[in-house]
C-alpha positions as CSV (number, residue, x, y, z in Angstrom):
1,X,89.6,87.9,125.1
2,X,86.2,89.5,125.7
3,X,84.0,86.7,124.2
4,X,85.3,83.7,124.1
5,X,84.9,80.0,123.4
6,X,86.2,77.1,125.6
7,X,85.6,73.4,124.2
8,X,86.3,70.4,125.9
9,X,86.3,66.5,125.8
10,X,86.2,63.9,128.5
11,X,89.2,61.8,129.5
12,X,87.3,58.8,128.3
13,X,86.0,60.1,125.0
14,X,82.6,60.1,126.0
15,X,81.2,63.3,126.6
16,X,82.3,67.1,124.5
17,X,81.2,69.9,126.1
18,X,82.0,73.8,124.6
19,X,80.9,77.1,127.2
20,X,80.7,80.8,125.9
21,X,80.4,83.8,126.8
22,X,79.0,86.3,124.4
23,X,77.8,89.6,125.8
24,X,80.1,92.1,123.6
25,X,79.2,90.2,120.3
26,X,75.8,90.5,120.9
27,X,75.8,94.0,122.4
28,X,77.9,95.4,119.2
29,X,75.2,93.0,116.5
30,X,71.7,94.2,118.4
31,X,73.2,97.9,118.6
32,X,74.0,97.8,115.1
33,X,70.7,96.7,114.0
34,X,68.8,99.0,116.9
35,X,67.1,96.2,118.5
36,X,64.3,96.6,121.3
37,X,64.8,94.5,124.5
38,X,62.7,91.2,123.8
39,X,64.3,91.2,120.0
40,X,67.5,91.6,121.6
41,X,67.4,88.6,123.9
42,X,66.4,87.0,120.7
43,X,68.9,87.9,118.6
44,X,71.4,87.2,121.2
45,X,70.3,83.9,121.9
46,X,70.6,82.9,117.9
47,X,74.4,85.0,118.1
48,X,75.3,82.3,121.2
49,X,73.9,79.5,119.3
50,X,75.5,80.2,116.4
51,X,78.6,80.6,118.0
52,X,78.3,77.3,119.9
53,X,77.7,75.6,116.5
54,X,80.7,77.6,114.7
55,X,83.1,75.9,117.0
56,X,82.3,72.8,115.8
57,X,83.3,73.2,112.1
58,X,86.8,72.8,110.8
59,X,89.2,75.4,109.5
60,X,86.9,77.2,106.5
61,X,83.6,75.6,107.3
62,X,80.9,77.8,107.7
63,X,77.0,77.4,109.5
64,X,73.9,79.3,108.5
65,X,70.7,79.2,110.9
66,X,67.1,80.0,110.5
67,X,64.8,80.5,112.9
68,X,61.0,81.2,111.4
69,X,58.1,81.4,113.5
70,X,55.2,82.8,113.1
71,X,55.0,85.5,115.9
72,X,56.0,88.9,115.0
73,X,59.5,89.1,115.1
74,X,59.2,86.6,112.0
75,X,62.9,84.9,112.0
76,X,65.7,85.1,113.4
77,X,69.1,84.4,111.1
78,X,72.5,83.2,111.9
79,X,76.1,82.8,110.0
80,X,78.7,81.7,111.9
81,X,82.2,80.6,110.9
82,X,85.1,78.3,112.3
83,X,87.1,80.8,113.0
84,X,84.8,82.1,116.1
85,X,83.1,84.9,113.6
86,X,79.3,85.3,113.9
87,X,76.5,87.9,112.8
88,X,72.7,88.0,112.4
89,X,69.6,89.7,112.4
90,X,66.3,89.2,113.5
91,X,62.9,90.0,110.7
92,X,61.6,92.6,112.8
93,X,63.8,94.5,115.7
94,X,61.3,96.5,117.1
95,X,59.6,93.7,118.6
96,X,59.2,94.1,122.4
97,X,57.0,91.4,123.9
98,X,56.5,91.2,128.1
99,X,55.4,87.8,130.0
100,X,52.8,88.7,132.7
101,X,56.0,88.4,135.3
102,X,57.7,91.3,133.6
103,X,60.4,88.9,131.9
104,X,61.1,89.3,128.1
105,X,58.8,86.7,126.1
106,X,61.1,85.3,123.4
107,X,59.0,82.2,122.7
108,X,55.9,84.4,121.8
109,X,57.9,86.9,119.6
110,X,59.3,84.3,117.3
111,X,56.2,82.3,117.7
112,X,55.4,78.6,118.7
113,X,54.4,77.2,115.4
114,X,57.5,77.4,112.7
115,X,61.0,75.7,111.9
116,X,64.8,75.8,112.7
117,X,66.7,75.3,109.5
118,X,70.5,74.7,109.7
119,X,72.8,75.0,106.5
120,X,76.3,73.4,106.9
121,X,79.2,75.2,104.2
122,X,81.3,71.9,104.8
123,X,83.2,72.8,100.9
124,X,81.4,70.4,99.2
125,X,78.7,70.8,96.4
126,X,76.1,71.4,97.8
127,X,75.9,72.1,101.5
128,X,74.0,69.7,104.4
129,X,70.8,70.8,105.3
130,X,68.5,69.7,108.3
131,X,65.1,71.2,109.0
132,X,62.6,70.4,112.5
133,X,59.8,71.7,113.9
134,X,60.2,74.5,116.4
135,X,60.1,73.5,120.0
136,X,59.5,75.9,122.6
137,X,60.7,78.9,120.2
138,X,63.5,79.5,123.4
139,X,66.5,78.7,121.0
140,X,68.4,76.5,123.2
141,X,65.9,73.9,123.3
142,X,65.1,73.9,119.1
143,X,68.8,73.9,118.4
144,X,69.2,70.5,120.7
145,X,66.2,69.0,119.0
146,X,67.6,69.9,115.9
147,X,71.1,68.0,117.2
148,X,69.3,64.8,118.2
149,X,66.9,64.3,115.3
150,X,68.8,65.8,112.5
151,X,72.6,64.7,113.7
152,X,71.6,61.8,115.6
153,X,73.6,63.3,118.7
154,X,72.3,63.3,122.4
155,X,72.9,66.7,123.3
156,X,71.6,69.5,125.6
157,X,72.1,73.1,124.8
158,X,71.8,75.9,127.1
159,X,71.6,79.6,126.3
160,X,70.9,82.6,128.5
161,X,71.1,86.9,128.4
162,X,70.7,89.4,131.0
163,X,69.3,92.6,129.7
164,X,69.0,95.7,131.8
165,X,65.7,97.6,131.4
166,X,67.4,100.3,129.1
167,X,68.4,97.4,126.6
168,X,71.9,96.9,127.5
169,X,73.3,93.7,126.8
170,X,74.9,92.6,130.7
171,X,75.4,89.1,129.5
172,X,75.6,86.2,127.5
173,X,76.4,83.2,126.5
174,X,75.8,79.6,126.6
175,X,76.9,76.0,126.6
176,X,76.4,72.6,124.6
177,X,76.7,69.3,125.7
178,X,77.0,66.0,123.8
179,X,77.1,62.4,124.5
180,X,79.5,61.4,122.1
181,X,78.7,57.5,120.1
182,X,78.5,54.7,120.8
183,X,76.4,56.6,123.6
184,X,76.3,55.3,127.3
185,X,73.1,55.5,128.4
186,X,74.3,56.1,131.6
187,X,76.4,58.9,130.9
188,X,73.3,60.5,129.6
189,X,71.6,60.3,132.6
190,X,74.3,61.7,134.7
191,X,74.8,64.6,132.3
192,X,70.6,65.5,132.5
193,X,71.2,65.3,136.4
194,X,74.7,67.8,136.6
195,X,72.3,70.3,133.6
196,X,68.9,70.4,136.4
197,X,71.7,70.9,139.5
198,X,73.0,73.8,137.5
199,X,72.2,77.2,139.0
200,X,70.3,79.6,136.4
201,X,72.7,80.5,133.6
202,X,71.6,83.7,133.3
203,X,72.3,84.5,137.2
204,X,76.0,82.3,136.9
205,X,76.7,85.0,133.5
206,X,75.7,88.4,135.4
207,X,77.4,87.3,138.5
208,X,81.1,87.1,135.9
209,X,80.7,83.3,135.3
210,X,83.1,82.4,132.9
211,X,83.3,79.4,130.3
212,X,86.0,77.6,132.4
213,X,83.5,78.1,135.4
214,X,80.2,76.7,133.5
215,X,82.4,73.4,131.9
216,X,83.7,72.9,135.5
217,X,80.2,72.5,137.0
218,X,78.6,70.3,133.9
219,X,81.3,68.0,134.1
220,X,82.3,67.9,137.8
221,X,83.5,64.7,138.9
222,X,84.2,64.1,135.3
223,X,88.2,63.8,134.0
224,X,88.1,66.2,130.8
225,X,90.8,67.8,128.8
226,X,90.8,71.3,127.8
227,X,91.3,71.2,123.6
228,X,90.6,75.0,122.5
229,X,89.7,78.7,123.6
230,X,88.9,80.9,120.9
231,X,87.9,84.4,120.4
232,X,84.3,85.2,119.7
233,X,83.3,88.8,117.8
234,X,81.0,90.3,115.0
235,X,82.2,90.0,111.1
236,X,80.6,90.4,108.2
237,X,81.3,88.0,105.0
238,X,79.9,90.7,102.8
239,X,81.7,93.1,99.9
240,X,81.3,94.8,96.7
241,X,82.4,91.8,94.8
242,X,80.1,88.9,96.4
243,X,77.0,91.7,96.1
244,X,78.2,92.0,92.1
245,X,77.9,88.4,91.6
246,X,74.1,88.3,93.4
247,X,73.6,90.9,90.6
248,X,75.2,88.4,88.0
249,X,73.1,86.0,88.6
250,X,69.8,88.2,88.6
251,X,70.4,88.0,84.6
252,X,70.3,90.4,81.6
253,X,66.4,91.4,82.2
254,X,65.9,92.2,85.7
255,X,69.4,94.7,85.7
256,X,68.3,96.6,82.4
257,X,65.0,97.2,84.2
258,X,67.1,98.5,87.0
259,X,69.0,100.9,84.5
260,X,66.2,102.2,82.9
261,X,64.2,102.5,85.9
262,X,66.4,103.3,88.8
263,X,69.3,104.2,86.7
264,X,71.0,102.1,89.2
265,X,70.5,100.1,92.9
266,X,71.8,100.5,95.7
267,X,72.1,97.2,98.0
268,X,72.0,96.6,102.1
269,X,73.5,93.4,103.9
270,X,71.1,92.6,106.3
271,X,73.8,91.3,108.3
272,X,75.9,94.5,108.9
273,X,74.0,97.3,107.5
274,X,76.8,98.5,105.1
275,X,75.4,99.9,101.9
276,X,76.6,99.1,98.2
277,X,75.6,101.9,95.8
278,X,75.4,100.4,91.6
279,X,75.1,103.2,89.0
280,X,74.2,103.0,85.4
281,X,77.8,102.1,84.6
282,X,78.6,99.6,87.1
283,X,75.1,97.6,85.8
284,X,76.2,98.4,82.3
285,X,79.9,96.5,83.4
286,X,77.6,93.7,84.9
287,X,75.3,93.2,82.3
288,X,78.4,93.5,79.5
289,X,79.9,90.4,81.8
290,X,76.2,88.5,81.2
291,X,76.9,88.8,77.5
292,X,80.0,87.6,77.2
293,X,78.8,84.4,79.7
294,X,76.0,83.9,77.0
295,X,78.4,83.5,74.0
């Protein structure tokens, strides 16, 4: 496995902890969508985040995040699935923001001011939605407010990239940790201590720090069991057939006008890129389909 997943729970139930390590993913997403440096370690951070939050689903379940801010690279947006797929884009990938050290300045792109909205595809109606207030725009730190107000979870999230200065993607990934309930506060405390002794994720991913090696050193001392690796990588959920059905629902007016006007559309996924070209006749076949809805 390139990227991969490892997630893991404590002998005594108590604490669940899941490492990654997502450098390729992000890599193949930020090329695809031609990102600048600063969007990239943006982008990458949602990917890692997603990814953590993916593994957490059961079989078919599916996670959407949104990260809007008002700086200019305007949002950031996840999907990620249970079965370790993940893909996003970011509103504007030409941001490239610099700190006065020379480091990239995430927080400022996306902005302080804005809100992290997660939408959980658990099969059910309608799916779960949670929204909070944007916290240091950093990503790791809104997605574990998001956990402890929204889910009611103790948890601490951490999320790092190394990105050369011609915008390659060296490394990334990430880890999350939870306090699982009824919550010691003890165990809390020690957890919060082993996270500040950690070295500085970024430096532990360039030097080849692997998800085994991050779980190892947030729960030393700790008895844990290993319960799952899984494969990490890019995949889009998009096709002709789910575009058609976005075209369904646009209704009879708004696709004639398309006809007449544009004697066709063609449509982008924002996720991927791919392009889906509709001509006269293929809105003609749509629109016949709204007819025989209305009757």
């Amino acid at each position: 496995m390139t990227d991969y997943l490892v997630r893991a729970i404590a002998k005594s139930g108590s604490v669940r902890a899941l490492a990654c390590v997502t450098a390729a993913t992000v890599g193949e997403i930020c090329k695809r969508h031609d990102t600048l440096p600063t969007a990239t370690a943006a982008l990458g951070r949602g990917i890692t985040a997603g990814a953590l939050m993916g593994a957490m689903l059961k079989t078919g379940q599916r996670v959407a995040m949104r990260f809007e801010g008002n700086g200019p690279l305007k949002k950031i947006v996840i999907e990620a699935d249970s079965d370790g797929s993940v893909r996003g884009y970011v509103g504007d990938p030409k941001v490239h923001l610099l700190r006065a050290d020379g480091s990239l300045d995430v927080n400022n792109a996306l902005g302080r001011a804005g809100f992290l909205t997660v939408a959980k595809d658990l099969g059910l109606k309608e799916p779960y939605r949670g929204t909070v207030q944007l916290y240091t725009s950093g990503i790791a730190e809104d997605l574990a407010l998001y956990l402890v107000e929204s889910e009611q979870i103790p948890s601490a999230v951490g999320i790092a990239e190394f990105i050369e200065q011609d915008g390659t993607v060296a490394a990334a990934g990430g880890f999350l940790i939870q306090a699982v309930p009824p919550v010691d506060p003890l165990v809390v405390e020690e957890l919060m201590t082993r996270i500040e002794q950690l070295p500085p994720l970024s430096e532990l991913l360039h030097k080849g720090g692997t998800p085994e090696q991050i779980l190892e050193q947030l729960l030393s001392g700790i008895p844990y069991d290993v319960l799952e690796k899984r494969s990490i990588g890019f995949a889009c959920s998009c096709s002709r057939e789910r575009i058609e059905r976005v075209l369904l629902s646009m209704g009879n007016k708004e696709l004639t006008s398309m006809k007449k006007e544009q004697h066709g559309t063609e449509v982008t996924c924002e996720f991927c890129g791919e392009r889906y070209r509709f001509d006269e006749s293929d809105l003609d076949r749509i629109l016949n389909e709204i007819e025989k809805q209305e009757v």
